[in-house]
N, C-alpha and C positions, 0 to 999 in steps of 0.2 A: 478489076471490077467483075467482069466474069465468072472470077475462082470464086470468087465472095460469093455472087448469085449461087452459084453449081452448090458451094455447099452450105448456100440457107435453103436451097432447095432439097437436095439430100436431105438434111434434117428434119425437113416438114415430112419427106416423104416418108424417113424411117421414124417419125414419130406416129402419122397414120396407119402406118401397116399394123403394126398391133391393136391402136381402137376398132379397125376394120375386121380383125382376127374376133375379137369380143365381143362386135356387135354381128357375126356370121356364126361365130358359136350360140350366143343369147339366142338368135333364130331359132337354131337346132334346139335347144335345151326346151322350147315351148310347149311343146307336144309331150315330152316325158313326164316338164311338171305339171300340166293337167293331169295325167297319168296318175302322179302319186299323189295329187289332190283328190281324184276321185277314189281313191284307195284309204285315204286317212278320212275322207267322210264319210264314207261306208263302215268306219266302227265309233260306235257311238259312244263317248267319254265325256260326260257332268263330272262335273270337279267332286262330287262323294261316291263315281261308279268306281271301285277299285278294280273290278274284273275289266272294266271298260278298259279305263286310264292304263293297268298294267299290257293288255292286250297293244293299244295304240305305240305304249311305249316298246316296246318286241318290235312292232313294225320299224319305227323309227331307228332304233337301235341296230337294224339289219341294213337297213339299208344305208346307213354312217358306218357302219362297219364294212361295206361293201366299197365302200369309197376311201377304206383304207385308213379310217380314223384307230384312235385308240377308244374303244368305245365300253362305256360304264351306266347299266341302269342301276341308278341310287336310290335308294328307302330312305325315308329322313329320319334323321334322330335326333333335331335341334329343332323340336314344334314351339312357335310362338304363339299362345293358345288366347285367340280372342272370343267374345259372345259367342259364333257361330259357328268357329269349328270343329269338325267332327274329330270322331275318337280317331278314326284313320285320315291319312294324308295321302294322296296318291304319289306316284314314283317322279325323278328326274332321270333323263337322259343326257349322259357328258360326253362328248366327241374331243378330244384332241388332234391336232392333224401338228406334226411338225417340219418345219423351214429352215430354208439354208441360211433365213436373216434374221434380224432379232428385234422387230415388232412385234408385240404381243395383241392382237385381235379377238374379241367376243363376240358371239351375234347369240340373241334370245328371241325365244319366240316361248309359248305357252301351247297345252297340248287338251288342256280342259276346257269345257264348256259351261253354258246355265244351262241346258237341256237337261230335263227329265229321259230317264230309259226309255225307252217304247216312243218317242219323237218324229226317227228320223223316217218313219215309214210315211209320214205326212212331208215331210219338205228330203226328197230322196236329191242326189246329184243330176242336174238336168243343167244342159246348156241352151240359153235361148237367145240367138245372135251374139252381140259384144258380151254378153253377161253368164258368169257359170253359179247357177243358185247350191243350196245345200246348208243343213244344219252347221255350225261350226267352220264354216267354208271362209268367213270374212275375218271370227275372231275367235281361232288365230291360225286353224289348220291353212290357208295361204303363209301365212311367218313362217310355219317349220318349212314348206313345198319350195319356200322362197330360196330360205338357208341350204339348204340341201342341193337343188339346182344350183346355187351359185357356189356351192364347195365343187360342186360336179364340172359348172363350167372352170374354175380355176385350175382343176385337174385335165380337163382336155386342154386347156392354154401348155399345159405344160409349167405352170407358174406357181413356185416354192420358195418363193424369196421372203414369204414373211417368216419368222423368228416361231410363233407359235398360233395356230386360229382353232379359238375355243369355242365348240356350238354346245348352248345349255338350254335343253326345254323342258320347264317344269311342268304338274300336273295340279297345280293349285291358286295357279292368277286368280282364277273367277271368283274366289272369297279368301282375297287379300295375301296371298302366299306365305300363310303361316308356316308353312315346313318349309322354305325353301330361299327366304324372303334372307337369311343369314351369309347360307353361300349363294347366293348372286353379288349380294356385298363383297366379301370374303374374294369370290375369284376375278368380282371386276375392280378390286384395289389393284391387281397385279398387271392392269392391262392398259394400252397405252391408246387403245379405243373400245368402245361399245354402240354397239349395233343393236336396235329392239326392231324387230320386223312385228309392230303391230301395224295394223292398215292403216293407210295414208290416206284416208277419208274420201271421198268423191273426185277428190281434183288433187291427192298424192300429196300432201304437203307435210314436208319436214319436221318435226316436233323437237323443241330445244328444251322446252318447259311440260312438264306438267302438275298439276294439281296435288295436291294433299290430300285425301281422305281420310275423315275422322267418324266418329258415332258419339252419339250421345244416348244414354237410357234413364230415363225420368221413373220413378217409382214411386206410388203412393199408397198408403195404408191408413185405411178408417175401418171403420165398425159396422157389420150388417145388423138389417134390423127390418120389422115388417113396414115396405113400402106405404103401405094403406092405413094399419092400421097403429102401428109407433112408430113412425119417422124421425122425429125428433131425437129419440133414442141412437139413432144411429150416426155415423160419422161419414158423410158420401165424397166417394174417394172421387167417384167423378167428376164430383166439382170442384174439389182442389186440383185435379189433371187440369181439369180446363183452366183454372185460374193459372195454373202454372206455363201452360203453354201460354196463352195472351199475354203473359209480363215478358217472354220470351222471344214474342213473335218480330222484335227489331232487333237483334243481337246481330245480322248479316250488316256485311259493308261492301255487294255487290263490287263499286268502284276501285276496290281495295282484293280484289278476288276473293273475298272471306262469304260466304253463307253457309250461313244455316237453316235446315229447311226440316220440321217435325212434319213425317211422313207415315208412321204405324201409331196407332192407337188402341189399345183393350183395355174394357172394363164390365164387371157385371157378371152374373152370372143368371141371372132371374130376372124377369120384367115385373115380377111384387116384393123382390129383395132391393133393400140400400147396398148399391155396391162398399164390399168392402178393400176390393183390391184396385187398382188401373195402372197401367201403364203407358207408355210412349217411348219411341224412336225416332233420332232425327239424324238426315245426312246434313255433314260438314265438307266443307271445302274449302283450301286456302294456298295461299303463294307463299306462303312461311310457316315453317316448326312457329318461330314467337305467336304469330295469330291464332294458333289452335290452343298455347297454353292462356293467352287471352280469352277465350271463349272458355274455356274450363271456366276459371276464375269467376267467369261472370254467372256464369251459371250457378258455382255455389254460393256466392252470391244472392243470386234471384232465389232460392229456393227457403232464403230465411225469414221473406215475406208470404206469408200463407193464409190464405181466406178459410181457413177452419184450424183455429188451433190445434186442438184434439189431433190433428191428423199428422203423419210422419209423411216425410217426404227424403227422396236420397235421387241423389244425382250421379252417372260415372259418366266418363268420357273415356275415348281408348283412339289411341291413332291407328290407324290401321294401313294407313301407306305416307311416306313423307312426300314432299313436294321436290319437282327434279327443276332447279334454277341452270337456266344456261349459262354457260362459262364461255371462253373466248376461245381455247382450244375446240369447242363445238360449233361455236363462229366460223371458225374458218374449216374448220371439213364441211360446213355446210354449204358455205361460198364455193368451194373445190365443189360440191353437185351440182351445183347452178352451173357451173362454166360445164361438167359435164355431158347434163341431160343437153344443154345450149348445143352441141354436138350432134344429138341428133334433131336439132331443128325444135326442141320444146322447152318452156320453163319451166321451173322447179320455182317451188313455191316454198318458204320456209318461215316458221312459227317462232319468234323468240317470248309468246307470252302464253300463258296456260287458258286456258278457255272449259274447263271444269272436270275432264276424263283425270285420273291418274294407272298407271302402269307400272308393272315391274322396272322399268327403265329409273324408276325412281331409288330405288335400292341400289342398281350398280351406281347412282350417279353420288350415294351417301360417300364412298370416299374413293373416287375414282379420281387418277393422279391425269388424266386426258377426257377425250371428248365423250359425251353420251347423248346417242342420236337416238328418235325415235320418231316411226312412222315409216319407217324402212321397206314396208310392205305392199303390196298391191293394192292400187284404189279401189275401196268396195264402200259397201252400205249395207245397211240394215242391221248390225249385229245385236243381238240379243231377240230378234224377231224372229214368231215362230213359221213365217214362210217369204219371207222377203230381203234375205241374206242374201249377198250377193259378191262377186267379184268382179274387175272389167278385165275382161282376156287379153285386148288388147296394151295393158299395162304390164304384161308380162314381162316381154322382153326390156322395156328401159328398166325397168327392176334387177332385171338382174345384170343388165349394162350398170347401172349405178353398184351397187354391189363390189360387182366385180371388181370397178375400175379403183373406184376408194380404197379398198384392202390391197392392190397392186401400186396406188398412188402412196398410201401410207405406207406399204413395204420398201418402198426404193426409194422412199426420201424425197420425191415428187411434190409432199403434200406434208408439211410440219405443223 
């Protein structure tokens, strides 16, 4: 009975001494990735600044390279060209690091922003108590800050046991990763996890789903003509728009995660002219490909009933990100973080349903043979605000103790 004790004790103890190694590195690693979080928000990159974007990615790129990666920035040459994007794409950054084992590991993160150039002189890097504010600070320069310290702590562990860990950060999330949106597909079919370091919202929770994004553009065509004095003559496009959005206005099925929501309108040119042009834009969102080609449908549909004949009306719809459904392989790495974070005294909170955001994490999960996590990132708030972005400092280290320990758990078979 004794010997039994002696080595179920031995076991706990040499299975502690390593968590203990990763949560005394994750310590140490705090302070550098503030470091190069305040270095990656000190250059400012909107997803159409290509001098920005190509600059951020050099930094990135240097410092994966310093870590021993095989390191590649990419130009895209497979652009999926929706309504809004520009003639140019900004670049992608690909790190390989190779292992003595044969897991194959992804982690993404995004290096663009919505900010306008000239921005960040209004919301600079400033830390105030638990919180570090800064343009781009929340979504997503933390994701790359994340990835990179936790490649950095796996390199001070000494630990090379995974097979292959791919870090890919693109420069075009923020309107819908048209250049980039193929190989994320493309590299996370080959892997046997994926990792999305977008932030973990206020209180850090796991993302198993997310949303679809889709657009709609309504278009209509009538006849100008003198407001005052021959109205009649004319064909007002404004009022078939509005008739068109009112027949429209219940196509959502909230309970069902599908909405639709007409959000931009133009029409007119002249307060004495009949308009003869208008338009509209509406966001979509949904938990199924089927429910967006449902929504088309109904749209062309709605648009053959029309309160002015005379007038032309066209409909497109375009997806612009598919919906990322949890699988069971993302199940259980997710339960594998709950018993984790539980380690250090805290819960892990994890999402199996979509609640309306969609992400890159949605493209590797299009045919990915294993799990695709998201929210991997430090709990923040504010994103897309132009002074209220934020990160909690204190989330650093389980971050990267989570990290760490999953790509060491999935490396040795720990965690299937």
């Amino acid at each position: 009975m004794i010997a039994l004790l002696t080595l179920a004790l031995a076991a706990a103890v040499a299975h502690a001494a390593p968590v203990a190694d990763v949560h005394a590195q994750a310590e140490q690693e705090r302070k550098p990735l503030l470091d190069t979080l305040r270095d990656l928000v000190q250059i400012e990159s909107g997803s159409k600044d290509i001098e920005g974007l190509s600059q951020i990615a050099d930094r990135i790129a240097g410092q994966l390279t310093q870590l021993g990666g095989a390191v590649e920035v990419l130009q895209p040459s497979d652009v999926y060209r929706l309504d809004d994007t520009p003639e140019k794409v900004g670049p992608a950054v690909q790190a390989v690091f190779k292992g003595t084992g044969s897991m194959k590991i992804m982690l993404i993160a995004h290096m663009d922003t919505v900010y306008l150039k000239g921005m960040l002189k209004d919301q600079p890097l400033r830390v105030d108590a638990d919180k570090a504010y800064g343009l781009g600070i929340a979504d997503d320069k933390q994701g790359i800050a994340t990835i990179i310290h936790t490649v950095a702590l796996l390199q001070k562990l000494n630990f090379r046991e995974y097979g292959e860990l791919t870090v890919l950060i693109n420069g075009d999330e923020e309107i819908s990763s048209p250049g980039w949106r193929s190989t994320i597909t493309r590299v996370a079919a080959e892997q046997d996890a994926v990792f999305s370091f977008e932030g973990g919202g206020t209180d850090g929770t796991l993302r198993l789903a997310t949303s679809g994004i889709g657009s709609a553009y309504l278009a209509v065509k009538g006849k100008a003509s003198h407001a005052g004095a021959r109205p009649e003559d004319g064909v007002n496009a404004l009022y078939e728009l509005s008739h068109q959005l009112l027949q429209m206005k219940d196509l959502s099925r909230p309970e069902q995660g599908l909405k639709l929501n007409w959000t931009v309108a133009k029409a007119g040119t002249n307060r004495n002219v009949i308009p003869a042009e208008a338009t509209a834009q509406a966001d979509a969102r949904a938990l199924k490909v089927a429910d967006f080609d449902g929504i088309e449908t109904a749209l062309q549909d709605k648009i053959k009933t029309r309160l002015l004949p005379d007038s032309k009306v066209e409909v497109k719809f375009e997806l612009r990100r598919p919906p990322l459904e949890a699988n069971d392989a993302s199940r259980r790495v997710a339960a594998h973080g709950k018993t984790i974070y539980q380690e250090l005294g805290m819960s892990l909170n994890v999402a199996e349903k979509a609640t309306g955001g969609g992400t890159d994490a949605a493209f590797a999960g299009l045919k990915a043979k294993g799990a695709v996590v998201e929210g991997m990132g430090l709990s923040s708030y504010g994103a897309h605000s132009n002074d209220a972005e934020y990160v909690k400092i204190d989330t650093i280290v389980p971050r990267l103790y989570l990290a760490t320990r999953l790509i060491m758990d999935l490396s040795t078979g720990k965690l299937k």
